[in-house]
N, C-alpha and C positions, 0 to 999 in steps of 0.2 A: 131816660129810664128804659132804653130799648134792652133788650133779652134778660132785664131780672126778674125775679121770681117770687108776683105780685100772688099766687095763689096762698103762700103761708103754710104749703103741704111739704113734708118732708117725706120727699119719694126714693129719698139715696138707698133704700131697702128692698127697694121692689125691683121685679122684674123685670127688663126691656118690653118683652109686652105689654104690661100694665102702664108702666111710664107712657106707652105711645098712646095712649087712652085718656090717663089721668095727670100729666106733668102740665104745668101751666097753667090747671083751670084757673077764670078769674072771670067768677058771675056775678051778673048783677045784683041787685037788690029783689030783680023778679024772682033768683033762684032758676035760671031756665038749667035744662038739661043740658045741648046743644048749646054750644057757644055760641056767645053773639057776634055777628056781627057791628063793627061800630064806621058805619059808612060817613065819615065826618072827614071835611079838610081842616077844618080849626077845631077852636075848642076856649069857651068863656070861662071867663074869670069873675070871680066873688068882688074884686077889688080892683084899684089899680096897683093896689101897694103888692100882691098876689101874683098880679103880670110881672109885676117886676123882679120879683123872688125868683119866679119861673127860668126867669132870662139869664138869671144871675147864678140859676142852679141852688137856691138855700131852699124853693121848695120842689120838690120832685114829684111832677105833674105833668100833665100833656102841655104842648108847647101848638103844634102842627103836625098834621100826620107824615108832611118829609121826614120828622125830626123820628118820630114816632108815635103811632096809633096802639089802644089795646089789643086790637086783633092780631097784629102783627108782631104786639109782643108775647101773645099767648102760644105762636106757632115757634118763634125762638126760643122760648124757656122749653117749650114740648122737647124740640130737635135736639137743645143743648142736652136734654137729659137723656134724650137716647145716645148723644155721641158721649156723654160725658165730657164733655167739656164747660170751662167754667163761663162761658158767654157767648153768643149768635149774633152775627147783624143780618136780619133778611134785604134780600135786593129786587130788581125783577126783574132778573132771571138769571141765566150761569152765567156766562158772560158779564156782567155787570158786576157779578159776587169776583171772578176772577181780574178783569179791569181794576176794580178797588183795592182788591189785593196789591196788585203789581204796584198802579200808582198812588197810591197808601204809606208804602213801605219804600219805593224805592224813591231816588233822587239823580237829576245828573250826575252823571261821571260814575254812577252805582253799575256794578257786572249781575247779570244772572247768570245761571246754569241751570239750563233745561235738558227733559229728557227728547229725544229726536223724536219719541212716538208719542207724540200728542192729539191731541184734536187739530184739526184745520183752521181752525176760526181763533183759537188760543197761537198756533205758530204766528198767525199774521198779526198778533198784537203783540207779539214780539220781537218781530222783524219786522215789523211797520211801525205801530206808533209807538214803542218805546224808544227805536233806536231813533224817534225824530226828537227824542226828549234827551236826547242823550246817553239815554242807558245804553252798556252795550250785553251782548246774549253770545253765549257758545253753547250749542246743541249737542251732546252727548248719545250713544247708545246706553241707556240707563241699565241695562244688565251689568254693564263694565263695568266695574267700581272704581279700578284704575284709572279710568276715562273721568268718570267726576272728579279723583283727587287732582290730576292732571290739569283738569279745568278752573282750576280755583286761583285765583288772583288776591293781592290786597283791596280791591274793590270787589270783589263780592257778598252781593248782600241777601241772595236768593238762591237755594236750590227749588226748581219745581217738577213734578213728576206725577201721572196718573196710573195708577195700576187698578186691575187692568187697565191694558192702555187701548185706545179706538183707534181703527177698528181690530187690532191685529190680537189683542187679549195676550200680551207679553204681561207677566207679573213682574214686579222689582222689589228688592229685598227693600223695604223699611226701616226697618232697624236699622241697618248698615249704612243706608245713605243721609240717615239722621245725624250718626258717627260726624260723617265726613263732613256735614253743616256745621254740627256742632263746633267741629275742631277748627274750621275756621271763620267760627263766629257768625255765621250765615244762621239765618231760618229757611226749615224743612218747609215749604207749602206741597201740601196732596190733594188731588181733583179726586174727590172719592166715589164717584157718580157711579162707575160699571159696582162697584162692591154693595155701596151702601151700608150704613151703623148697622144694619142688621150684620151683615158678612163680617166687615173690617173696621176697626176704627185703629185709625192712624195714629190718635193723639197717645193713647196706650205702646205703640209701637217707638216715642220718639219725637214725630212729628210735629211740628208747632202750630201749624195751620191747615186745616184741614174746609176744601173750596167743595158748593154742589151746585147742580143744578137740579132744583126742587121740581124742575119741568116734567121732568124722569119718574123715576118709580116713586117720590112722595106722595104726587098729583095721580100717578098712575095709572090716568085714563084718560089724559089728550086732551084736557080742558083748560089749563092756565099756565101762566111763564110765571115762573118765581128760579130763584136762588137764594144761597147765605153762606155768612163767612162764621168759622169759629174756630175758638181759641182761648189764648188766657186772657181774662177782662180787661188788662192793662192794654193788651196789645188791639183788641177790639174797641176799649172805651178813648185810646188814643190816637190811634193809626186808620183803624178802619169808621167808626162813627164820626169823625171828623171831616173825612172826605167825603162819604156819602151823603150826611146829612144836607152839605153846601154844593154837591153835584145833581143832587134827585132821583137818584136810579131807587126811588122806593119802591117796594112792594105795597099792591093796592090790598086794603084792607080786604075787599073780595076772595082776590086770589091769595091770602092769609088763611082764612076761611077755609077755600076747599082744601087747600096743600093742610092744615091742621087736621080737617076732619082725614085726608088721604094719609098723616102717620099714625090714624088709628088702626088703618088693616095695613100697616106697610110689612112688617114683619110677614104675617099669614101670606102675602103676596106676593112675596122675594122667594118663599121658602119654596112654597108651590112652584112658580115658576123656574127654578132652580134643578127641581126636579126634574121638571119636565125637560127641560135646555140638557142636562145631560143624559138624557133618554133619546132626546135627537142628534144629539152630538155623538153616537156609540152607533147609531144610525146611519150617519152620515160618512161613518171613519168605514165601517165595512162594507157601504157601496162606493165610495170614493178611492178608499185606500190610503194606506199610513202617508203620512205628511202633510194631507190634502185638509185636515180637522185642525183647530184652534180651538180649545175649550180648557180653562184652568182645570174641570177636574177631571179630564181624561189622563191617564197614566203617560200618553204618549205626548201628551202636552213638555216642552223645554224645562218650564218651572213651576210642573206639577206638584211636587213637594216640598217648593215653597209656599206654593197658593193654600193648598191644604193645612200648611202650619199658621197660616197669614190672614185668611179668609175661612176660619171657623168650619171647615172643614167642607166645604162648598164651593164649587166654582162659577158661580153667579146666574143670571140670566140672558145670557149674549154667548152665539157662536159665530166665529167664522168659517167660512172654509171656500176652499179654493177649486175651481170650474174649470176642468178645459175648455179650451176656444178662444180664452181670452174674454174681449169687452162683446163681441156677439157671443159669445156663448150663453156667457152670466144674463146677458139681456133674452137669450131664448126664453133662460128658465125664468125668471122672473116675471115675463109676459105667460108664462104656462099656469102659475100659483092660482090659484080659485079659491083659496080661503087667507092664506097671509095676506094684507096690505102692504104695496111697495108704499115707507115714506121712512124719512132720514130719524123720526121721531124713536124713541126707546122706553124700556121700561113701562111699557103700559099692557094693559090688561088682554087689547087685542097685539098677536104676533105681526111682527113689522119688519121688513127687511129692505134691505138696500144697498145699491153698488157704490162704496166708497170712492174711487178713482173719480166718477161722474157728480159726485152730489159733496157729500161730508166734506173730500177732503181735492175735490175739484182745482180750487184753488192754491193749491201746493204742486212746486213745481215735479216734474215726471221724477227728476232726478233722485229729490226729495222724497217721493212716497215711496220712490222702489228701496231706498234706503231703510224705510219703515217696512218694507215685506208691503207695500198695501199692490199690489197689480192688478192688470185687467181683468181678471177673472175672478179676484176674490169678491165674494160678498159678507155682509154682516146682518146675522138671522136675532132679531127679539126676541125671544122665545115667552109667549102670555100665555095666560090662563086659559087657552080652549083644550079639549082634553089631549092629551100629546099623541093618542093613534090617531088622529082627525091633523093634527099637525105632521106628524110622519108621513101619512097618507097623500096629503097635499104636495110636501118635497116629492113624494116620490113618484109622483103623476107628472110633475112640472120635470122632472128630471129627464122621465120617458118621450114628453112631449117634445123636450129639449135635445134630444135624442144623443145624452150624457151618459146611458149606459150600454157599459159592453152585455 
């Protein structure tokens, strides 16, 4: 019974802000305000003949919370209705949401096609443990379009792609590489983590599967691992709830909880932060100088006017940008910061920064990241809610300390 929509409220009217308030509810008998918590591993039965229905699916009831818990399905029916999408499986965490994807769907002898800018942690479950499973992977620059059609074989069963992508904030056309799935019978998967349902939703674009890590701007302040997969029902109540239920990567009813109550201000907290990220990104671009700034909605940005048309006219909460000096340099300023926290974490409330090449994406070979644009000198700034001259301010002491300006 995991991500349907035990409330009985019909929210297809309302607005993305209200949905992330009111989609899901599913109160007790107390009537609480605040959703409950339902901290249970199992869950009793009226009968034996009831257990058995249960197992059998004729009744539709709690099973086990691996299987699913209410809490857990209050925060999937919430997410589903901000992505719009027709079903959610929460997990716990990104990684697990994306793992289930992968081996869910895929099979020996199955091809994907990835984008070459992805996460660190995502390339090595593709060049590690799929390819011990037999699947095999070709890594594309995902702006090519040419380059995905090029990549497609009679075994592909996968295009996947994150835009923005980590940490370099390349956008890629959606639409278009939906096209290219489509045509050859592949499913689109999209990590929609840097955008988030407030920015982007993918499934409207094309895409078939859209991956998160609820770690990020759901929770939005540094407290719990979650993720979730969505999608159409079939593909979720077959592909994905199958494999999760009998591998475990549940999400705890807990960490359901905060990440619920976190998509009630997500919206209010994307927007804000957004703001503020390209106020220091415009910041950034005229004491650095042109090339030096990565930010979807700076003009200078590569696929500035596609992120604009893609991402709801917003270029998210994440900047990059690139340091002389290399890997001391980036370390000067980062040891100079007095109010951002260096950590690899994102999307939260406090500003967070960190050197990709040494932490994210450490584990990716040199060859490999320079191929991504990621170098010793670039870093990747969170840009949260403190107020953005206090943010400004901070770069630009650390910069001075750093002794980065001419």
């Amino acid at each position: 019974m995991s991500g349907q929509d035990e409330s009985g409220t019909d929210g297809g009217q309302w607005h993305p802000r209200t949905r992330a308030v009111r989609s899901g509810l599913m109160r007790s008998p107390f009537q609480e305000t605040a959703e409950a918590i339902y901290l249970t591993s199992g869950y009793a039965y009226d009968s034996p003949d009831q257990a058995a229905a249960r197992f059998t699916g004729d009744d539709d009831g709690y099973i086990y919370s691996r299987y699913a818990n209410p809490t857990v399905a209050m925060f999937e029916q919430r997410l589903a209705a901000l992505e719009g999408a027709e079903a959610c499986f929460a997990t716990a965490s990104g990684m697990a949401a994306i793992f289930a994807t992968f081996a869910g769907a895929l099979s020996s002898g199955d091809h994907i096609v990835a984008a070459r800018q992805i996460f660190g942690s995502i390339n090595k479950v593709i060049t590690g443990h799929l390819s011990r499973f037999g699947i095999a992977h070709t890594f594309v620059d995902a702006a090519d379009l040419d380059a995905w059609r090029a990549a497609i074989t009679p075994r592909t069963k996968m295009l996947f792609l994150e835009t923005p992508a980590n940490p370099t904030l390349d956008v890629f056309d959606i639409a278009a590489i939906a096209d290219i799935a489509h045509e050859a019978g592949a499913l689109l998967v999209v990590d929609n983590v840097f955008a988030t349902p407030v920015l982007q939703k993918p499934l409207t674009l094309g895409a078939d599967v859209v991956v998160y890590s609820a770690t990020k701007h759901m929770d939005g302040q540094g407290r719990v691992l979650g993720g979730a997969v969505l999608g159409r029902r079939d593909f979720i109540d077959e592909t994905i709830q199958p494999f999760l239920r009998h591998t475990g990567a549940a999400l705890s009813p807990f960490n359901a909880w905060v990440l619920l109550k976190g998509l009630e201000t997500l919206e209010l907290r994307v927007l804000a932060m957004s703001d503020s990220a390209l106020k220091t990104a415009r910041f950034l671009e005229e004491k650095l100088g042109p090339g030096k700034v990565r930010y979807p909605g700076l003009e200078s940005h590569p696929q500035h006017a596609l992120a604009m048309r893609q991402m709801s006219g917003r270029g998210g909460t994440v900047v990059a940008f690139q340091l002389p000096g290399g890997r001391e340099g980036a370390f000067r300023f980062l040891g100079g910061l007095k109010l951002i926290d260096i950590s690899n974490n994102l999307g939260d409330a406090k500003s967070l920064i960190t050197h990709p090449a040494s932490t994210t994406h450490s584990a990716v070979s040199e060859e490999e990241r320079l191929k991504q644009g990621i170098t010793e000198g670039l870093v990747r700034l969170s840009v949260g809610l403190e107020h953005v001259l206090d943010i400004i301010g901070d770069i630009s002491g650390a910069l001075a300390l750093a002794g980065l300006l001419e």
